[in-house]
C-alpha positions, -999 to +999 in steps of 0.1 A: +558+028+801+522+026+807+486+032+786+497+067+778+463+093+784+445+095+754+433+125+756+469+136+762+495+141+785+484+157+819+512+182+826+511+192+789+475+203+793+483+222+821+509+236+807+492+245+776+463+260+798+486+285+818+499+302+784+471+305+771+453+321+803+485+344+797+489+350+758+451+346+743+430+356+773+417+320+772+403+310+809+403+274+810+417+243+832+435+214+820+404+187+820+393+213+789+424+207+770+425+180+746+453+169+728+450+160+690+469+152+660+471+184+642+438+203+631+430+178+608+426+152+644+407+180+658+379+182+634+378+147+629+371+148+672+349+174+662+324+157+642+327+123+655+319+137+690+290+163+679+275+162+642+254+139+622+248+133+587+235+165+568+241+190+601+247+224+587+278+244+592+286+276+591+323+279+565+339+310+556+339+322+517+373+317+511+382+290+534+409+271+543+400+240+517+412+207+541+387+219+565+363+220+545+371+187+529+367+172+565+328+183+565+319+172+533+339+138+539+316+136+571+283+139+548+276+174+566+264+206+550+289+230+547+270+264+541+290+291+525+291+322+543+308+354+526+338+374+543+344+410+542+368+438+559+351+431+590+357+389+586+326+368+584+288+381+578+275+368+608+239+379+593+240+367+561+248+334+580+216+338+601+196+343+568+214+314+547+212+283+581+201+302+614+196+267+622+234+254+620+245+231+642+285+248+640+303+275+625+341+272+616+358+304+618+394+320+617+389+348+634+423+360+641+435+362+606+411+351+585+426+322+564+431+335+539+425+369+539+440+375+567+414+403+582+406+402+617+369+393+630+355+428+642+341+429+678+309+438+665+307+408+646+326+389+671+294+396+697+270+388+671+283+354+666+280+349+699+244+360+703+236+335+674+252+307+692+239+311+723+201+316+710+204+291+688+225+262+712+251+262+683+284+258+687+316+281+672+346+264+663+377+287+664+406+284+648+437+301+660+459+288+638+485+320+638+470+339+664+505+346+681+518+363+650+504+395+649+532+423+639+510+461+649+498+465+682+494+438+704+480+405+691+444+405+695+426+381+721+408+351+714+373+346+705+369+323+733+382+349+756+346+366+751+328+336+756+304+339+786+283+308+779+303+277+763+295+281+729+338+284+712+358+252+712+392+269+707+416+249+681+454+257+686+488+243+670+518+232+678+530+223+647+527+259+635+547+274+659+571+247+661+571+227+632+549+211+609+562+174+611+549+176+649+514+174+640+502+181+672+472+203+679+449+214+709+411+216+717+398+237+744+364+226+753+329+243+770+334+226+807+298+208+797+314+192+764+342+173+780+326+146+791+317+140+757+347+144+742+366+121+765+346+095+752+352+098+720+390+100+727+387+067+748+371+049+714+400+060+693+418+039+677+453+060+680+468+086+704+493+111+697+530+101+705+538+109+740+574+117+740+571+146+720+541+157+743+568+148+773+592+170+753+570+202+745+558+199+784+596+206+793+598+232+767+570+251+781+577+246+817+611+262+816+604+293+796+616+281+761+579+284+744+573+321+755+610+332+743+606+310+714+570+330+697+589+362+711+619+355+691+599+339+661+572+371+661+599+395+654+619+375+629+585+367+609+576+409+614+609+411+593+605+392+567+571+404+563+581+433+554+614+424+535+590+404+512+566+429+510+590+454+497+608+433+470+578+425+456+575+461+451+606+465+439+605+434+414+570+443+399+563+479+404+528+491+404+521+456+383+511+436+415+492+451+447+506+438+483+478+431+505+495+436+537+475+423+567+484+432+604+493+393+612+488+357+599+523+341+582+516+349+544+509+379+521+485+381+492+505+397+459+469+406+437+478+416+400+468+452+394+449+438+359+425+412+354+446+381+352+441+346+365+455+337+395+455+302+389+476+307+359+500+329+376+502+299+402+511+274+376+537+288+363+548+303+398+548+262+409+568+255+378+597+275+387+598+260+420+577+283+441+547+272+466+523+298+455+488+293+458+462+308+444+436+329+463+408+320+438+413+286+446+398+291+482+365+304+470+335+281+475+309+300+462+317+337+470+347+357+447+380+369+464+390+381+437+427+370+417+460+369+440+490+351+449+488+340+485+529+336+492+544+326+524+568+347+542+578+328+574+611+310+553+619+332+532+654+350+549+654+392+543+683+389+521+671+358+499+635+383+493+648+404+463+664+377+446+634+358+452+608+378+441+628+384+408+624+349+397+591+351+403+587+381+386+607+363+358+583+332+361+551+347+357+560+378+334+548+360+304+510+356+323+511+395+334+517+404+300+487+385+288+449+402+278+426+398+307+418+369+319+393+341+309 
């Protein structure tokens, strides 16, 4: 019934350092781990504990907007950088703010994408950081759910000199409502970061950290993303193939190897952000893939979730859908 740690619950930490040691190839101990309230909490620790006003950062073109938002909200300069096949152009980031102070990435499943940061670009953002003193922020917001081959290790896991704070959630592979998220920190940053936690007006609740620490400790986590990766593989792919049986050759599935959505991009020029409207009106959480641009185009698609979506509920679904948004297919190109 005490002052519960603000920086979270010990045997959590510990417990969240031994998976990861085991499923993302992330050294670390548990004075490293921070506990936060969701992503959102991290960031906010983020730039309370390392930027000032106007600091540069590096953001992916599309990105995952509340990010973002967080920056701006902060009064520092987010600095669009464009994303390809290969995930972010680290060079075209050198040439647009080699003097950045951070650089946000996804580099799991790009969000939202979904490609996966090559290795070639992988050790070039870590060259720049390590020149340069800058620090990477990676976010492995669905790095367990990877559905060909075996998931693909952390960015951290190649970090020889301190330069990745690693961002995980809970709440993603638990539930949402948990809002409880993770920082692993460079050894030399904790310090730092502890007192910013200590100045905090709030701390995450810590029965469901006591809770999550039981869940861990006896096995359930591990069986838990086992369980959830395959389920997820299946309904990936049940989606995927009712949308090909509702629309035909009128939409093109962009299939990536992981992540927890799919992107559905009309074959003709059409806007996605109408086809989101009218998706949303008929009761579906589409989004559109436009929408994520900053400055660089993605191109027009529907970015549709598959994790809740049951195999036999797909091709009913997807004919609504296809009934919703028929009208906006049929239309002249977009304007």
């Amino acid at each position: 019934m005490a002052y519960p740690d603000r920086a979270g619950h010990w045997p959590l930490r510990e417990a969240i350092a031994a998976y990861l040691a085991v499923g993302r190839g992330v050294i670390c101990n548990a004075r490293q781990v921070v506990i936060t309230n969701g992503y959102q909490g991290a960031l906010d620790l983020i730039i309370r504990t390392l930027l000032k006003p106007k600091d540069k950062v590096w953001f992916e073109d599309p990105c995952y907007p509340p990010a973002r938002s967080a920056f701006e909200g902060a009064d520092t300069r987010p600095i669009p950088i464009p994303v390809d096949r290969e995930g972010i152009r680290v060079r075209e980031g050198v040439a647009r703010a080699p003097d950045a102070r951070l650089a946000v990435v996804t580099p799991s499943h790009q969000s939202p994408l979904g490609v996966a940061l090559s290795l070639p670009r992988r050790l070039a953002l870590l060259s720049w950081a390590a020149e340069t003193r800058a620090l990477i922020v990676e976010d492995d917001y669905d790095g367990e759910f990877h559905y060909v081959g075996r998931p693909l290790p952390a960015l951290k896991s190649l970090d020889r000199g301190g330069r990745v704070i690693y961002a995980g959630s809970l709440s993603k592979v638990l539930f949402p409502g948990l809002r409880l998220g993770y920082l692993v920190l460079p050894d030399d940053l904790a310090d730092a970061f502890d007192r910013t936690v200590q100045r905090a007006n709030a701390s995450t609740s810590s029965f469901e950290q006591r809770v999550i620490t039981s869940f861990m400790r006896k096995g359930h986590f591990a069986r838990h993303l086992k369980r959830m990766r395959a389920l997820y593989a299946a309904r990936r792919e049940a989606l995927a193939e009712a949308l090909h049986a509702a629309f035909g050759d009128r939409v093109i599935v962009d299939l990536q190897a992981g992540g927890m959505h799919l992107t559905a991009r009309p074959a003709q020029d059409r806007s996605d952000s109408k086809l989101a409207r009218k998706a949303q009106q008929a009761g579906f959480g589409a989004e559109s893939l436009s929408s994520r641009a900053i400055r660089y185009g993605c191109g027009q698609g529907l970015l549709l979730g598959f994790t809740n979506i049951a195999e036999a509920d797909a091709l009913p679904l997807c004919r609504r859908l296809a009934d919703a948004i028929a009208e906006e297919l049929r239309r002249g190109a977009r304007n």
